[in-house]
KOLRO-517295 format. One record per residue: residue number from 1; residue in three letters; x, y, z of N, C-alpha, C in turn. Coordinates in steps of 0.05 Angstrom, whole numbers. Example, Ala and Ser with C-alpha at 12.3 -4.5 7.8 and 13.67 -1.06 7.14 Angstrom:
pos,code,nx,ny,nz,cax,cay,caz,cx,cy,cz
1,ALA,264,-114,156,246,-90,156,264,-66,156 .
2,SER,257,-45,142,273,-21,143,258,1,157 .
//
This chain:
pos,code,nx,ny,nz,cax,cay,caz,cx,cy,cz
1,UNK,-797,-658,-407,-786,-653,-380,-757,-661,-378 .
2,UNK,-743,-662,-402,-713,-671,-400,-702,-646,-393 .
3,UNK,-705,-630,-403,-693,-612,-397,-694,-595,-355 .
4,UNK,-710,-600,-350,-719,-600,-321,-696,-612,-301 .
5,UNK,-707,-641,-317,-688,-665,-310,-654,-649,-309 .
6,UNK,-648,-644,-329,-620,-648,-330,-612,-612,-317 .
7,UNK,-630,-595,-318,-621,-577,-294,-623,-587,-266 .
8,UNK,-638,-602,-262,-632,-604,-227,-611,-625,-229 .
9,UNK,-598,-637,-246,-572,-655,-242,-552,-637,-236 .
10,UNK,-554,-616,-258,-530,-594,-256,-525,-583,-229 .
11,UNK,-552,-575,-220,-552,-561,-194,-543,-577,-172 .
12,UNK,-545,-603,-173,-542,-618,-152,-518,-627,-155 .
13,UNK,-503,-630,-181,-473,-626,-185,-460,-599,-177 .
14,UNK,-476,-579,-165,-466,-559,-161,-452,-556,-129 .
15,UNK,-465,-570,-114,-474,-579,-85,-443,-585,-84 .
16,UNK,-430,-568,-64,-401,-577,-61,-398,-587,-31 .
17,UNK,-384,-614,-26,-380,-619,-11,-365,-605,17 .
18,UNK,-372,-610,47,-356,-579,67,-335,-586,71 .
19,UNK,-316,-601,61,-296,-611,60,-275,-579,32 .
20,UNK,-292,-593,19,-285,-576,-1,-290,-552,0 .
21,UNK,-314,-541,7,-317,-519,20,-301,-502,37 .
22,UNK,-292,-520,52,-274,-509,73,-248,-502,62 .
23,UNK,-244,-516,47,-207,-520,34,-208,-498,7 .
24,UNK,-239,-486,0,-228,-463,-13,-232,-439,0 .
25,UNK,-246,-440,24,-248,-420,36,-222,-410,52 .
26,UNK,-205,-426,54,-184,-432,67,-163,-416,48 .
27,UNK,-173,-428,17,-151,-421,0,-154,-396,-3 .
28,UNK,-186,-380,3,-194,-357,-11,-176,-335,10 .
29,UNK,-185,-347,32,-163,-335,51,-132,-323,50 .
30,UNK,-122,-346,42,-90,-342,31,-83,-332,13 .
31,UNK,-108,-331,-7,-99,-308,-31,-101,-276,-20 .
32,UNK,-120,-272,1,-132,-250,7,-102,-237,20 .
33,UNK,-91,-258,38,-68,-248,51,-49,-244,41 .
34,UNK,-41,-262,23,-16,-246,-6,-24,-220,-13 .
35,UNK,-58,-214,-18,-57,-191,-33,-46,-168,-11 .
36,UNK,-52,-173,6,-57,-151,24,-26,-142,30 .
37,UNK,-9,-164,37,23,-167,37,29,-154,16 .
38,UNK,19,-159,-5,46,-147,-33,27,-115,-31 .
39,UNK,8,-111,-24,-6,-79,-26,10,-62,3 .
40,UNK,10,-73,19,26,-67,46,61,-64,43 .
41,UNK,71,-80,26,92,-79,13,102,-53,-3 .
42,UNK,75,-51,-20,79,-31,-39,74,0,-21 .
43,UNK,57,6,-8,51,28,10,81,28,27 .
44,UNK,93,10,48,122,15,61,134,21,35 .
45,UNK,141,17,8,156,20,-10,159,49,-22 .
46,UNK,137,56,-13,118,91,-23,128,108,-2 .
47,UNK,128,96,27,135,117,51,155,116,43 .
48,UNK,172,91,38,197,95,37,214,125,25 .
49,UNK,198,127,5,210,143,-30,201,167,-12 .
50,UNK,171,172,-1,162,198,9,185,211,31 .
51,UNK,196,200,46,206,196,73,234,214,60 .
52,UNK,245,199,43,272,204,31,275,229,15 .
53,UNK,253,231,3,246,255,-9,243,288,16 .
54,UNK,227,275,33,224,292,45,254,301,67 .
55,UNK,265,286,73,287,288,83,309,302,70 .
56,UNK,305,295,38,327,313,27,321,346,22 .
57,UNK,289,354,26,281,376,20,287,386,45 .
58,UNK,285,376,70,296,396,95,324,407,91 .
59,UNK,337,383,82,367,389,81,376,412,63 .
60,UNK,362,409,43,364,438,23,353,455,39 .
61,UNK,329,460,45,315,483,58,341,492,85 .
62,UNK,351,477,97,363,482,122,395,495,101 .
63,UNK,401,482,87,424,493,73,422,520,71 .
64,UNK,393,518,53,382,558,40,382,581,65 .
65,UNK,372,573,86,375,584,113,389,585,127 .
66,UNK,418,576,131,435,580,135,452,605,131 .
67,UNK,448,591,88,466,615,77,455,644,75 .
68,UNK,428,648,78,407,667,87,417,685,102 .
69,UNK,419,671,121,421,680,146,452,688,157 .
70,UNK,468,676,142,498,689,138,494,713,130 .
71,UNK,482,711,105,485,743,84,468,761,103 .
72,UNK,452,755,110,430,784,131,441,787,147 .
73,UNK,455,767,160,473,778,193,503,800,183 .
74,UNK,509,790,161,531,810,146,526,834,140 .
75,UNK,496,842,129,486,865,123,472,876,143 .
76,UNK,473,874,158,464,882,183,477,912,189 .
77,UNK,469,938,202,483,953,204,492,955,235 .
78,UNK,519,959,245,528,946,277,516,973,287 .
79,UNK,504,971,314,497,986,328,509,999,340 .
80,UNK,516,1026,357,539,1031,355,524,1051,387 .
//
């Protein structure tokens, strides 16, 4: 029965005080909120690049349409 014995020591060494309990639940907390910060970080960091990206594609597109639209109003035949 030693062996019995020395599992329920373990187990009862397992038994964590709510002191301690609390102060890692506490801790588990604060890691959770770093993660979430540096993932929140990284997503504003993504809009960022998307945002910029997308902004420079209007600017081209509005360029192409412009000059488009020069050349068709030129070839246009005047009504008379």
């Amino acid at each position: 029965m030693r062996l019995g014995h020395d599992l329920f020591a373990i187990i009862n060494s397992l038994v964590v005080d709510e002191d301690v309990l609390a102060a890692l639940s506490q801790a588990s907390a604060l890691t959770n909120i770093c993660d979430i910060r540096t993932t929140l970080g990284q997503i504003l960091a993504s809009e960022r690049e998307i945002r910029l990206s997308l902004e420079q594609q209007r600017r081209v597109l509005f360029d192409a349409h412009k000059r488009i639209h020069a050349v068709t109003k030129g070839l246009e035949k005047p009504t008379s």
